[in-house]
C-alpha positions in Angstrom: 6.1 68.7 25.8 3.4 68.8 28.4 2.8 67.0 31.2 -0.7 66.2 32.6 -0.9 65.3 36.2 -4.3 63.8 37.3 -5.3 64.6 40.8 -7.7 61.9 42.0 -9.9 62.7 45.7 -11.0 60.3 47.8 -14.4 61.2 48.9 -16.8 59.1 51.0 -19.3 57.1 49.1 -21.2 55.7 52.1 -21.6 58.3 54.4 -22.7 62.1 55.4 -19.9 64.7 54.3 -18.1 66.3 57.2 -16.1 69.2 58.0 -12.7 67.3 57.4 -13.9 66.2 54.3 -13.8 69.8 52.5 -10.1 69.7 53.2 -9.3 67.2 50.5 -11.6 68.9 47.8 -9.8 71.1 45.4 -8.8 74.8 45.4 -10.7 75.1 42.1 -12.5 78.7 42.8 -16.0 77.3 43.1 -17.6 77.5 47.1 -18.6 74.2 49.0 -20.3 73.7 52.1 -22.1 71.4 53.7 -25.9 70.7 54.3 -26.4 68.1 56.8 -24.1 66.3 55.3 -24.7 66.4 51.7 -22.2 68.5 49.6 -23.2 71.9 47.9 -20.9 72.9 45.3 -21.9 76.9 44.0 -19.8 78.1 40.9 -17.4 81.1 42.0 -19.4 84.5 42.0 -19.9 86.6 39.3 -18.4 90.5 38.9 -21.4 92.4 40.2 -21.9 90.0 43.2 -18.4 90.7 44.1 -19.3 94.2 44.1 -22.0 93.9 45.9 -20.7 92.1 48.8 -17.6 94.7 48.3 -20.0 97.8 49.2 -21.8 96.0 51.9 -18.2 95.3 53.5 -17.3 98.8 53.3 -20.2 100.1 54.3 -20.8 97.3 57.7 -16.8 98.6 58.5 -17.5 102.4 58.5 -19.4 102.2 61.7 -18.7 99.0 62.8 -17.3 99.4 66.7 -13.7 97.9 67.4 -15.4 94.7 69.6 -16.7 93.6 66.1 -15.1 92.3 62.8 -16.9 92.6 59.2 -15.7 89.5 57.4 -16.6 88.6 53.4 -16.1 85.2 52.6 -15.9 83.8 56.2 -17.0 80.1 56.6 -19.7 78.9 59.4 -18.7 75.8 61.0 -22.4 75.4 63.0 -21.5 71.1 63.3 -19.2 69.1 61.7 -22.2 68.1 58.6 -23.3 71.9 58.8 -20.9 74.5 57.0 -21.5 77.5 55.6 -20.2 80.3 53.6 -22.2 83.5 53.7 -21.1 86.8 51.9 -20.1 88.5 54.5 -20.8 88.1 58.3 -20.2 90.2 61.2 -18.6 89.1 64.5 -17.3 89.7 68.2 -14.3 90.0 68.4 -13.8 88.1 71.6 -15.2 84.4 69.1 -12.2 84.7 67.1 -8.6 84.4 66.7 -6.3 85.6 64.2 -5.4 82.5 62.9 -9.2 80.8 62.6 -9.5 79.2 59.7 -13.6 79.2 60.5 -16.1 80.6 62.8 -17.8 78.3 65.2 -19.8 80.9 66.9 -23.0 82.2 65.9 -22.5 85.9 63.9 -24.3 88.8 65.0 -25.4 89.3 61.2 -24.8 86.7 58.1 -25.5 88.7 54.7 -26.2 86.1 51.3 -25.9 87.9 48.1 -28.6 86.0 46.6 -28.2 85.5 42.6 -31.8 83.9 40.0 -30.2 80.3 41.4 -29.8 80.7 44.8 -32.5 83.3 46.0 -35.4 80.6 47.0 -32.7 78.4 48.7 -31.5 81.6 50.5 -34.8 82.8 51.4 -36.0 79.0 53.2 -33.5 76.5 53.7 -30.5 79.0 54.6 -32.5 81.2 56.6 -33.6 78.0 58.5 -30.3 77.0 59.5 -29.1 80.4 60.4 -32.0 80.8 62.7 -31.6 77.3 64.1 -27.4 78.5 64.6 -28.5 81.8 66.5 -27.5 84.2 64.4 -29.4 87.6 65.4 -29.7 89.2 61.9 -30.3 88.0 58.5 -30.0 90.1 55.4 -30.7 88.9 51.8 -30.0 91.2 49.3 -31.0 90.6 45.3 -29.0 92.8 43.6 -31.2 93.3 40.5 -29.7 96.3 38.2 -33.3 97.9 37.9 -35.3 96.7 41.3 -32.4 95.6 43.8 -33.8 94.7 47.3 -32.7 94.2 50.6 -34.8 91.6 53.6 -33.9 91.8 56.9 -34.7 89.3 58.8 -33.9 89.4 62.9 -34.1 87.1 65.5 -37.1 87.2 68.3 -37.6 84.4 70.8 -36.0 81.5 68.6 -37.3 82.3 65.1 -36.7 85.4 62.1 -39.1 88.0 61.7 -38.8 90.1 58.8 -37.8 93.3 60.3 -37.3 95.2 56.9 -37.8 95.2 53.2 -36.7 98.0 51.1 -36.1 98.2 47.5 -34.3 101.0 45.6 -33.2 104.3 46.5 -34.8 103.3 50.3 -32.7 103.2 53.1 -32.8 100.5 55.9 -31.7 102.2 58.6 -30.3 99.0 60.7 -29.5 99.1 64.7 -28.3 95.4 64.7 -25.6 94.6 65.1 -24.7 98.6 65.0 -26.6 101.6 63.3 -25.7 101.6 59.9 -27.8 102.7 56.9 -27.7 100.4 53.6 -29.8 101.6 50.0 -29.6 99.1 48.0 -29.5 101.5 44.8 -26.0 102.0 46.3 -25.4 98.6 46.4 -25.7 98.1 42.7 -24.9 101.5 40.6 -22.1 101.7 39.0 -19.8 104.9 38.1 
């Protein structure tokens, strides 16, 4: 015999999401975050974005200097109806504690993984609210088998300007947060 056990959540009905709110939504794999207080459920990445974000993890830690941590996977809390999850972000050292379950403080980069459904949202309405946060570098990277890409986008008196694009076997050679050289061929070959 089995038993089915129902798990009902109470969500609000008549006002904005919050921060508090994602505590009562299940542990179900898929990502949620907030957009001025309107929930945006993504399905759990696929294989080759995990890979990607993997490589870019590896490759941000190699020279990353010990006043900075690369986290994948970290959450943003920028206000209580603003919450984010980018791919991977890097960050002082001094803004967090071991035991953080978020970061309130702006990153010194935020990377999105973008995949065919996310890529216009990551290219406006994310990169609007990480500019409005203060984060001071902005990479998308579309991890396209045959043309993948990297944008970088940094932050000059209150607003992004596309520092970089380079596609394929190119290297971005980045100085913020800390010199590290990304191809985004690397990024996406396998073997």
């Amino acid at each position: 015999m089995v038993a089915m056990i129902e798990a009902r959540t109470v969500l609000p009905e008549d006002r904005a999401f919050t921060i508090d709110d994602l505590d009562l939504l299940p542990d179900d794999g898929n990502r949620y975050e907030l957009d001025d207080g309107l929930l945006v459920v993504s399905p759990a990445p696929i294989v080759s974005h995990q890979i990607v974000v993997q490589r870019l993890s590896v490759a941000l830690a190699a020279t990353c200097p010990p006043s900075c941590q690369v986290l994948p996977g970290t959450g943003l809390e920028m206000s209580p109806f603003q919450y984010r999850i980018p791919d991977v972000v890097v960050v002082r050292l001094s803004e967090i504690r071991f035991e953080d379950k978020t970061v309130s403080k702006p990153p010194l980069l935020a990377i999105e993984v973008a995949s065919p459904s996310t890529a216009l949202y990551d290219r406006n309405r994310k990169k609007d609210v990480y500019q409005g946060f203060g984060i001071s570098a902005y990479w998308i990277v579309e991890p396209d088998r045959d043309r993948p890409e990297l944008t970088v986008f940094e932050l000059r008196r209150g607003s992004y300007q596309q520092a970089a694009h380079v596609t394929g076997d190119e290297e971005y050679r980045a100085l913020l947060p800390f010199p590290v050289t990304i191809a985004p061929s690397r990024l996406v070959t396998l073997g």
